[in-house]
N, C-alpha and C positions, 0 to 999 in steps of 0.2 A: 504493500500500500504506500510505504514513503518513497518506494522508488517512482512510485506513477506519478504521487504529488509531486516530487522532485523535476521530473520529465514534466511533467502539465506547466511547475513554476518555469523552467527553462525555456522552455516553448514558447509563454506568457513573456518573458522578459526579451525573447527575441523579434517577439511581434512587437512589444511597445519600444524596441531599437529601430526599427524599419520605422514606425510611426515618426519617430522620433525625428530621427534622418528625413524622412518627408519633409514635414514639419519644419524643421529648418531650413531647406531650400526651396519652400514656401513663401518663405519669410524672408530671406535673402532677395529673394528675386521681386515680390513685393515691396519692398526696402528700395530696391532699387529702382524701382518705376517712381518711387516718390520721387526720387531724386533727379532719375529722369524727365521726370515732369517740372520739379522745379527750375531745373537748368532751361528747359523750356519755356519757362516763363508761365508756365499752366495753358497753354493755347489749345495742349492737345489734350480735353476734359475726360476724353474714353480712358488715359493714364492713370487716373485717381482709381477707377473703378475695378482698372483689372487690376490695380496692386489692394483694391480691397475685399476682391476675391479671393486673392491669395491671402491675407492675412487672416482671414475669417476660416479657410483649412488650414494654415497653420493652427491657427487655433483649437480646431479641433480635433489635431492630430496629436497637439499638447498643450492641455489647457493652465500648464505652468509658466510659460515663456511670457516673459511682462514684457516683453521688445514688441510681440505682435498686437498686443493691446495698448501700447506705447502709440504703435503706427497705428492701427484705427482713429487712436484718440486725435493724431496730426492730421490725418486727412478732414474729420467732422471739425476738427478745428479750423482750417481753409475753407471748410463751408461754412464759417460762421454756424454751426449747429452746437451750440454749447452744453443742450442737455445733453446728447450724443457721446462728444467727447468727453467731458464728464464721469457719463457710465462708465466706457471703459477707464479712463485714469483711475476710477471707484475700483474696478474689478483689479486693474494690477497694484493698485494700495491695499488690496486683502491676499495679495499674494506676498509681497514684499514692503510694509506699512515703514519703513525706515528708510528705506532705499531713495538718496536725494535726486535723483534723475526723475524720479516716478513725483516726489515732491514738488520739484522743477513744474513739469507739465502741469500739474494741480494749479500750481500759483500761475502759469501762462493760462490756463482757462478762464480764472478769475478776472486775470488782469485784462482779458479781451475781451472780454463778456463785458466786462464796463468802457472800454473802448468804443464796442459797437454800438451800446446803450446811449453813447454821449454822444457817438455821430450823429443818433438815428433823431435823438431829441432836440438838436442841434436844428437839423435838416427841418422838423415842425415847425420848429417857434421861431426860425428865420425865414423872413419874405422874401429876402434877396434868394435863398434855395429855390423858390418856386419856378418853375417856367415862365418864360413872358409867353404873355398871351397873343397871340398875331390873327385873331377874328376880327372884322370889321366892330363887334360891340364890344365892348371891354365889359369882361367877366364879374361881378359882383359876389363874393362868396361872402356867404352868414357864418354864424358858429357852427349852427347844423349842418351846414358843408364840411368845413373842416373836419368835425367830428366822423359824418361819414366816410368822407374820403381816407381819414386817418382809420379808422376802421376794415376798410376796404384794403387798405395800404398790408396794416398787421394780417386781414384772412388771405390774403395772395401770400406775402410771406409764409407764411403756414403751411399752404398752399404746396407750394415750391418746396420746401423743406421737408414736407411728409414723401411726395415723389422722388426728391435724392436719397433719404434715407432707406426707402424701398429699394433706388437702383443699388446705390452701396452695398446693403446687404443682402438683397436675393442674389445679385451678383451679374454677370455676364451672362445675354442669352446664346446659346448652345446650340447648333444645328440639328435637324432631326433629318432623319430618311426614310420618314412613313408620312403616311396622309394625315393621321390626328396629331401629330408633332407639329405637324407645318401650320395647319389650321388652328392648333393652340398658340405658335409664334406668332398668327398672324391676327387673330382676338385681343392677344396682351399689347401686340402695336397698334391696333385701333382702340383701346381702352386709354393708350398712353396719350394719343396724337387728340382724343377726345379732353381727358384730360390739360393737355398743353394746349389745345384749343383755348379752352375755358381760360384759363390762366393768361394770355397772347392777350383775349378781350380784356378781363382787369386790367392789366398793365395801359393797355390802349385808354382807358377809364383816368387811371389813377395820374398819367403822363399829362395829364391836362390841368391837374393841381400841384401837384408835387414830381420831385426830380426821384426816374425810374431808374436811374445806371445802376444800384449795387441790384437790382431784382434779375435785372436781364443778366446782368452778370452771373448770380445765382442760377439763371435757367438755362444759361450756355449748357451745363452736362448736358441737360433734359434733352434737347436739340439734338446733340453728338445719338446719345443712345437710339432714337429716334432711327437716324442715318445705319449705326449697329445691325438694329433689327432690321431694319430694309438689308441690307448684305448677307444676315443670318437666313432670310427667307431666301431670296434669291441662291446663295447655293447650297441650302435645303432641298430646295428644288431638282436641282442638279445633282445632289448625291441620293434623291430617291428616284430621279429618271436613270441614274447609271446601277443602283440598285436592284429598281425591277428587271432591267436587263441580263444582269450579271445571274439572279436567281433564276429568271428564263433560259439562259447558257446551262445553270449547273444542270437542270432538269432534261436539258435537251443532250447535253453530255450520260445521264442517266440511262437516259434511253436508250442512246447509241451503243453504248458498254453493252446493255443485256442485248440486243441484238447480233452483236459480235461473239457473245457466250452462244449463242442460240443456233445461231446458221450455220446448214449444213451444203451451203454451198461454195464451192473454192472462188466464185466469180467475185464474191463477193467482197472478196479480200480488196481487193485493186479500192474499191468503192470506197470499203472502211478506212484505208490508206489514205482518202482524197480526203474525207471527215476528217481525220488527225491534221490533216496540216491547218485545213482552215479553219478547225477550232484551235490550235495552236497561235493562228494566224489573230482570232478572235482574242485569245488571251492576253497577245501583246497590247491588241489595241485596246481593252481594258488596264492593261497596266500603266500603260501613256497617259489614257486618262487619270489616273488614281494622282500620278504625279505630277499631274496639270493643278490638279484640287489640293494636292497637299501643297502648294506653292501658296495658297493663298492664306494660312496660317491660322485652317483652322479645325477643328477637333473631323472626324472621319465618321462617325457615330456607325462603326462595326465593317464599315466597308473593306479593311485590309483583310478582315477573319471572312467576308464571304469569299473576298480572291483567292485567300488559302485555302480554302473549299475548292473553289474552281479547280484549282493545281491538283490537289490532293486528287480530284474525279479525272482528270486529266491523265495522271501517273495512273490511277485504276484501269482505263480504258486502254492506255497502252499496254498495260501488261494483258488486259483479254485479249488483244489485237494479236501479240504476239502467243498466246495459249493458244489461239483460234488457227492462225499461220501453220503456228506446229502439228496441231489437231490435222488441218485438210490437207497440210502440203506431206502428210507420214504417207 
C-alpha cells in the first residue's frame, strides 16, 4: 500500500512539475507582450489581451506565482479599471502579504485611482473642458443637463469597462472547424458589435457636452477585438471547408483499401496503382494547405490529427495494395 501511495505521490508531483513548467512560460511570454506593447506605445490593443490570456493559464496552472497576478493587476491598471487591479494585487497580498513589490502595486492603485478621480472631476467643473459648440444656436445647458449628461458620461464608462473586463478575461476567441463553432463565433461578434453599437451612440450623445478622448480611448480594444473575430471567423471557415474535405478523402481512402483486400481480379491492380498516386497526389495538396493556414498564426482546432489519419489510411492501403499484388500476381 505505501508503495502505491509513494508511486501515486511521485506521479502527482511530476504532473504538478509539467504544470508548473507551463505555467511559467505562460507567464514569461505574457510578461513579455506587456512589454511589447509598451515599447509600442499601446497602439496595438489585441497585445494587452493575448498576454492576459496567458497570465490567466498561468494562473491556473499555479495558483502561487504573484508575478502572474502582479501582471493582471498592470494590464487592468492601463485600463484604468481599478477594482480589477485591485483584486488581483488583493489575491497576490494573501499569497505573499510582506512582499514590497506586491506592496508597491497596492500603493500605485491607490495613487491612480485618485489620479483618474481628479482628472475626471476636473474635466466636470471646468467649462473650458467642454467642447465648443459650432450649431448655428448656441446651446443653453440647465443643471438637469449637466446632471444627465454627467450620468450618461459614468453609464458609458461602465459600459466600456464591463466589455474589456469580459474581453480580458474570457480571453482570445479561438477558431473552430464545425458548423456550431462558427455560428457560436459568429452570435458573440454580433452581441459584441450590438453592444459597441450602443456605446458608439453614447459617446456621439455625451461629445456634444463634455470632452470624449479618454472613452474612445478606452474603447480602442473593443474595436481591435471586433476586427479578431472577423479573422477568427473567416479562417474558421477555411479550416472547416479543408476539414470536410480531408474526412471525405479519409473515407474515400477506406473504401478503396477494402476493395483492394477484396478483388479477385489481376486487372485491377494497374487501376489500384492509379488510386495511390492520386490520393498520394491529394495528400500533398492537403498538406500545402495545412501550411498555408498555419502561416497565419493560429490554433488548427484538430486539423494536423485528421492529416495523420489520412497518412496512417494511406500506409494501410499500401500495404493491401501490395498483399493484393502478391495474392494475384503468385
Amino acid at each position: 500500500m505505501f508503495q502505491q501511495l509513494e508511486a501515486l505521490s511521485k506521479l502527482s508531483a511530476s504532473r504538478d512539475q509539467q504544470r508548473h513548467g507551463q505555467s511559467e512560460k505562460q507567464l514569461i511570454d505574457g510578461l513579455n507582450l506587456i512589454d511589447q506593447a509598451q515599447a509600442e506605445g499601446f497602439n496595438q490593443p489585441l497585445r494587452l489581451q493575448q498576454a492576459a490570456s496567458l497570465l490567466t493559464e498561468a494562473i491556473k496552472r499555479n495558483r502561487a506565482e504573484i508575478r502572474a497576478y502582479l501582471g493582471m493587476a498592470y494590464i487592468f491598471l492601463l485600463l484604468e479599471d481599478h477594482s480589477m487591479a485591485q483584486k488581483y494585487v488583493h489575491q497576490a497580498l494573501q499569497l505573499q502579504p510582506n512582499n514590497p513589490l506586491v506592496r508597491s502595486f497596492q500603493a500605485r492603485v491607490g495613487e491612480d485611482y485618485q489620479r483618474v478621480a481628479k482628472r475626471r472631476q476636473e474635466l466636470r467643473s471646468n467649462p473650458a473642458a467642454r467642447p465648443t459648440q459650432t450649431t448655428a444656436q448656441p446651446s443653453r445647458m440647465t443643471a438637469a443637463d449637466d446632471d444627465d449628461i454627467d450620468a450618461l458620461y459614468d453609464q458609458t464608462e461602465t459600459h466600456i469597462r464591463q466589455m474589456l473586463r469580459e474581453l480580458m478575461l474570457v480571453g482570445m476567441p479561438q477558431p473552430a472547424a464545425d458548423h456550431s463553432g462558427i455560428l457560436r463565433l459568429e452570435q458573440a461578434l454580433e452581441t459584441h458589435q450590438a453592444n459597441y453599437a450602443q456605446i458608439m451612440a453614447q459617446l456621439k450623445k455625451i461629445e456634444t457636452k463634455l470632452d470624449t478622448a479618454d472613452l474612445m480611448r478606452l474603447v480602442k480594444p473593443v474595436e481591435a477585438h471586433h476586427q479578431r473575430y472577423r479573422q477568427v471567423i473567416s479562417f474558421s471557415q477555411l479550416l472547416k471547408g479543408l476539414k470536410d474535405r480531408l474526412v471525405t478523402e479519409i473515407e474515400q481512402v477506406k473504401e478503396i483499401t477494402e476493395e483492394a483486400r477484396n478483388t479477385q481480379d489481376p486487372n485491377d491492380i494497374e487501376v489500384l496503382e492509379e488510386n495511390l498516386e492520386a490520393l498520394l497526389d491529394n495528400a500533398d495538396g492537403f498538406a500545402q494547405e495545412i501550411e498555408t493556414l498555419q502561416q497565419q498564426n493560429f490554433p488548427l482546432a484538430g486539423l494536423e490529427d485528421l492529416y495523420e489519419q489520412l497518412q496512417e489510411r494511406l500506409e494501410t492501403y499500401q500495404d493491401a495494395l501490395e498483399e493484393t499484388h502478391s495474392r494475384l500476381k503468385a
